[in-house]
N, C-alpha and C positions, 0 to 999 in steps of 0.2 A: 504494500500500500504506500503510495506517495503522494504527500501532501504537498500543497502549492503555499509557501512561508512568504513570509512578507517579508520584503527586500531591506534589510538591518544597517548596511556596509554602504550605502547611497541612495540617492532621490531623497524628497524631501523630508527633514526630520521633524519640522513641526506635526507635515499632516501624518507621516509614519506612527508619530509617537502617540499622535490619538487614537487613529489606528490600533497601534498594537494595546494601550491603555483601557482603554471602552471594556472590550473582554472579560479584563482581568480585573477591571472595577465590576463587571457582572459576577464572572465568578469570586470575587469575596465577598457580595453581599450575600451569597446563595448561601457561602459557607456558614456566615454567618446567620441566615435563616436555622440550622442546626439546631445553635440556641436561643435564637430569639422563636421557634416552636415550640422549644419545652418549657421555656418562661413563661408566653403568652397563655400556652395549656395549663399549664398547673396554675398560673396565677388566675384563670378563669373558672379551671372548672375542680381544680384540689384543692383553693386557698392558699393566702398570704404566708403560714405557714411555711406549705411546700412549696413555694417560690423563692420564699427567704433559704430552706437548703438547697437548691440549685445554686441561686445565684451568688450564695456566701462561697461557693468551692471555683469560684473563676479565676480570682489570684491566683490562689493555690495550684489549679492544675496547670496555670499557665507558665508556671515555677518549673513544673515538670520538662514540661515540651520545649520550654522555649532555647534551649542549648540544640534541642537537633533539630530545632527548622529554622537555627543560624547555622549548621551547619549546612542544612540544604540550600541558604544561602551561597554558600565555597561548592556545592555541586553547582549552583546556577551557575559562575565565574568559570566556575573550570569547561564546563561544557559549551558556555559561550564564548569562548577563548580559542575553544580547540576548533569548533564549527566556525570560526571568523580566520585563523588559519588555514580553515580546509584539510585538516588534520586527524583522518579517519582512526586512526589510531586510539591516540588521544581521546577521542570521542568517544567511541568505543569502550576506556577502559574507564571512562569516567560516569557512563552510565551504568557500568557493572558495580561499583566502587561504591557509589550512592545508592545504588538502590539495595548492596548486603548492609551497606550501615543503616540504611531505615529498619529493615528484616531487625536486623542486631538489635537496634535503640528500640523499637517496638517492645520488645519482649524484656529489654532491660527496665524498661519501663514498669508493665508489669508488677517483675521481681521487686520493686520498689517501693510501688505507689500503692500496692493493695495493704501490705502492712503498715503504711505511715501515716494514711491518710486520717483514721480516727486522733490520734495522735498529734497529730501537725494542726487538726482544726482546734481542738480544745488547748493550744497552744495561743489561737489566734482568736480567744476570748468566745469563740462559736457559741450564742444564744441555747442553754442546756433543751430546750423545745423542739430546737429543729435539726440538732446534734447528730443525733444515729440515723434519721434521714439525709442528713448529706453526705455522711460518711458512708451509707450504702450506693446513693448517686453516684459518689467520687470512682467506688467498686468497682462497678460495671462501665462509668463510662473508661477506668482501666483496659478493659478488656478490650477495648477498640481502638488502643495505643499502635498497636500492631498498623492497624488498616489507614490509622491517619495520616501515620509518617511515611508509608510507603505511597499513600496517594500525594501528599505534600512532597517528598522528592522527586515522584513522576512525573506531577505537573510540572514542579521547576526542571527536568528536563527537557520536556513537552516547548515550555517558552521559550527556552531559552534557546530552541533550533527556530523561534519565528513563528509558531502557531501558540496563540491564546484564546482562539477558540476551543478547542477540544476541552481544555478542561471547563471552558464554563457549561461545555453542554453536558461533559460529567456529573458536573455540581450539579445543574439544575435540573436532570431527574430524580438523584441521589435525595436531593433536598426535597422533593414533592413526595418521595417514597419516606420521609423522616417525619414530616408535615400530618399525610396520611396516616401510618403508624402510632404517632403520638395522640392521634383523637383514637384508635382505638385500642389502645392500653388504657389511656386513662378514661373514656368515656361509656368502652365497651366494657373491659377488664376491669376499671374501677381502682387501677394502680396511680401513685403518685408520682413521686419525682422516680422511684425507681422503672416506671415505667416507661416515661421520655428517655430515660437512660439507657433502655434496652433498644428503642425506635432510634435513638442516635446513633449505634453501634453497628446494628444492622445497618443500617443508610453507607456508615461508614465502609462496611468491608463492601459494599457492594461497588462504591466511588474507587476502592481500592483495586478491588479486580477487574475494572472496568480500566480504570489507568494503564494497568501492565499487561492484558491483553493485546492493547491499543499499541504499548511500545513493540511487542512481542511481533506486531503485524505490519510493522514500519520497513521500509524500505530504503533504508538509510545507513547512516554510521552510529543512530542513535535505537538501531534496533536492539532490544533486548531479549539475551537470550537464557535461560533460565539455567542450565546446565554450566554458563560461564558465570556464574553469580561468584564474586570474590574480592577479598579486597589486594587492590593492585598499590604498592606502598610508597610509590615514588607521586601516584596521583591523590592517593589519601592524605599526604603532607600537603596536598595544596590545597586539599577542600579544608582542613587543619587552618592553615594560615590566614586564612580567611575567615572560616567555618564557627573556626573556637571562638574569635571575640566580636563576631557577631553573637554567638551562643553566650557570650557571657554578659554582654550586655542586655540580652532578654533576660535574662535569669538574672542580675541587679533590677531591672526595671522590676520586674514581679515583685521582688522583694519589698522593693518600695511598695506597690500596693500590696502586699499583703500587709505593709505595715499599716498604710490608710486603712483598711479593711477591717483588722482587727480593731483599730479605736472606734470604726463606725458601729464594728458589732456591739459595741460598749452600749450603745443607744437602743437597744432592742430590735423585735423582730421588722416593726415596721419602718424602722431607719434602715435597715439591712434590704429588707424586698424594694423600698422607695431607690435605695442606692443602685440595686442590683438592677432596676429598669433602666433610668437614668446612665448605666453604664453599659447596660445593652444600646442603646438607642446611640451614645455616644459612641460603639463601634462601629455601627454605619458608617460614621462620619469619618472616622478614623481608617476605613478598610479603604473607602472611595480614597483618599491622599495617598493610603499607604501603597496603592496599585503603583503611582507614579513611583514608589521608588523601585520597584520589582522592574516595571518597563524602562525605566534610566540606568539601572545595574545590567542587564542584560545587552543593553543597545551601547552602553559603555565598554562593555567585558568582549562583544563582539569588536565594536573596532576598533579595538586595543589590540584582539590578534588578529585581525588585516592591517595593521600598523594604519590606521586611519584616524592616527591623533588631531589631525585638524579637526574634526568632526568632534570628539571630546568635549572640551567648552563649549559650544552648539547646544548638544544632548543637553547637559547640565543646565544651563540658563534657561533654554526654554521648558524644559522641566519642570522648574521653579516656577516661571512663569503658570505655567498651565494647572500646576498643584492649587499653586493660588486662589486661581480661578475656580477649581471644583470645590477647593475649602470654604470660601464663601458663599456658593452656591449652596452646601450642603449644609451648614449653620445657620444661614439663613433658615432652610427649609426647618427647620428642628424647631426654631425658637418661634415663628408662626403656628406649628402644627403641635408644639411642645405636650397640650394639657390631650389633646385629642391621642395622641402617639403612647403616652401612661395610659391613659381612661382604657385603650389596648388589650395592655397587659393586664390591668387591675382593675375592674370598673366598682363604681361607687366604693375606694377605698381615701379619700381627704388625706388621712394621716400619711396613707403610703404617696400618693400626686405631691405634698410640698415637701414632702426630702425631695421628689424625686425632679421636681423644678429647681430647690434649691442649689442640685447636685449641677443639673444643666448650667443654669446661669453661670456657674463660674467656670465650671472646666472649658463650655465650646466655645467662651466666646471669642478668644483669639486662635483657635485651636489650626488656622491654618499655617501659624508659625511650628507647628510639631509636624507638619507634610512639607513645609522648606528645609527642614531638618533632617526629614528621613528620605527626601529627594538628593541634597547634597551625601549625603553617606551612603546611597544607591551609587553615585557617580566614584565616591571612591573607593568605594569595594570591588566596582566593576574594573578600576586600574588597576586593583591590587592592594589598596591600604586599607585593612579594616582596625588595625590597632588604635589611631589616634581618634574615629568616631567613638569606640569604645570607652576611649578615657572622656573625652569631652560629657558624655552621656553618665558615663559613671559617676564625675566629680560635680555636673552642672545639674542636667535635671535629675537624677535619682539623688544625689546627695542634697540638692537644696527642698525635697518633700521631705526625705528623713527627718536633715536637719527643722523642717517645719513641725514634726510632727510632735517631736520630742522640748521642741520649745515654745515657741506660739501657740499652736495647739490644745499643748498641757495649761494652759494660762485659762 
């Protein structure tokens, strides 16, 4: 099977980038549909309750993942490096590379998160009411660690040879089959958050085998071949170099909200479900920016290996520009549609709408300075530097929330 890719290495980069961007802003809302159906379900039809354990374990598990989908970060770089070289090789051993380290971190995952999880929450002050319900959430959506990372490295190989279609057409049945399944666990079955937990997981592997099929039946350098599944060690240092402190800067950021998280649990269950909407709603906003830097990493990490550095600066600036432009669009939309987009998830709950306004007002309203942000560190991860975003991020935004939380905050 050969796909027709959108042309990365020339013609025009403004309209390329929208091009290739659109997509991948569809597919991450989709994804994010995942959990904004188990929130909207259980906060509709299980109560405030089981909305508040879903949405108390999002820090938490995103503490988990987020070290290996910075490393699928260093797989997007490597693969679009070697494909902008025309370096079948290379391509080759780096879709092999990535997709055993998903398999690996999948199942390490697992081994990790099933036993921590009751533990880690009651760490992070978790409301004693909704406790053992999130902690069985947390469980099962374990169990679908496997199917996420390997669809999250797929796709990011998938893009990063120039189609961003496929995976959003992945997500968007994956997510209609998660949508469906969540009305009947919990409305047939009569289950709560554990029951979105289950409709997530399934959705998952199915996004999951759907992905590696698709690689399986490619006609390219980026086909994958299941019997050559290995890791290759000379290409594994590169997704490494890259990989790691992208992964470690996800994994500070979480930290920081897990730290928000637990002072908000401090306020009870309906500061915790008002919060946990409010922060669904705020990942729209965040997934739509965060696309531009996935399509500026890729379009950078390509013509860096066709040595088409003039182009570099280009990529980046208009980038910027264009994150902009959807960051405002998308904040806009929030704070007109604000009390309508809760009423959603939680209808006739008062108590849970002004956390959950309160929450909006501040975090979106500049929020499309955190998409020029994550559009410039898309541009130089895709050169090759991911060290110095790491620090910038480390010492700048996660250290001055800490630092808030632990002093302002306490006052």
């Amino acid at each position: 099977m050969k796909k027709k890719e959108l042309q990365i290495v020339e013609g025009s980069i403004f309209k390329n980038l929208i091009l290739f961007t659109v997509p991948i802003i569809l597919t991450g809302l989709l994804q994010l549909l995942y959990n904004a159906a188990d929130v909207i379900v259980v906060g509709r039809y299980a109560g405030s309750n089981s909305l508040a354990a879903v949405g108390s374990t999002s820090s938490l598990m995103n503490l988990f993942v987020n070290m290996f989908i910075g490393l699928s970060s260093g797989s997007a770089v490597c693969v679009a490096r070697a494909i902008g070289a025309r370096d079948e090789d290379s391509t080759h051993k780096s879709v092999h590379t990535s997709m055993t380290i998903a398999v690996i971190g999948g199942i390490f995952l697992i081994c990790i998160g099933i036993p921590l999880s009751k533990e880690l929450l009651l760490m992070m002050n978790t409301p004693a009411e909704i406790i053992d319900e999130a902690a069985l959430y947390m469980n099962i959506i374990f169990i679908g660690m496997p199917a996420s990372l390997v669809y999250n490295f797929g796709a990011a190989i998938v893009r990063s040879s120039g189609d961003a279609k496929t995976p959003m057409t992945i997500l968007g049945v994956s997510g209609i089959v998660n949508i469906v399944l969540n009305l009947v666990f919990v409305i047939v079955f009569k289950r709560k958050a554990d029951g979105v937990a289950y409709a997530t997981i399934i959705s998952q592997y199915i996004s999951a085998a759907w992905i590696v099929i698709y690689l399986m039946r490619l006609d390219s350098a980026c086909k994958l071949h299941l019997s050559k599944l290995r890791i290759h060690k000379a290409i594994l240092l590169k997704i490494l170099k890259i990989g790691v402190p992208a992964g470690i800067q996800g994994a500070i950021f979480s930290i920081s909200n897990i730290t928000i998280q637990s002072s908000i649990n401090g306020f009870g269950a309906d500061a915790v479900a008002g919060s946990s909407v409010a922060s669904n709603i705020e990942g729209f906003v965040y997934t739509a920016m965060n696309s531009m830097y996935q399509s500026v990493l890729t379009f950078t990490g390509q013509n860096v290996g066709a040595n088409r550095f003039d182009r570099v600066k280009r990529i980046i600036a208009i980038g910027c520009v264009q994150v902009t432009m959807i960051g405002l669009i998308a904040e806009a939309a929030v704070f007109i549609f604000q009390k309508q987009l809760i009423n959603l998830y939680v209808p006739d709950a008062p108590e849970v709408m002004s956390y959950g306004i309160l929450r909006l007002k501040y975090v979106v309203s500049l929020y499309f300075f955190c998409g020029i942000m994550d559009t410039l560190v898309g541009g130089l991860r895709g050169m090759g530097s991911s060290f110095l975003p790491m620090l910038a991020s480390i010492l700048g935004v996660c250290g001055i929330r800490i630092v808030w939380i632990y002093t302002v905050f306490k006052k």
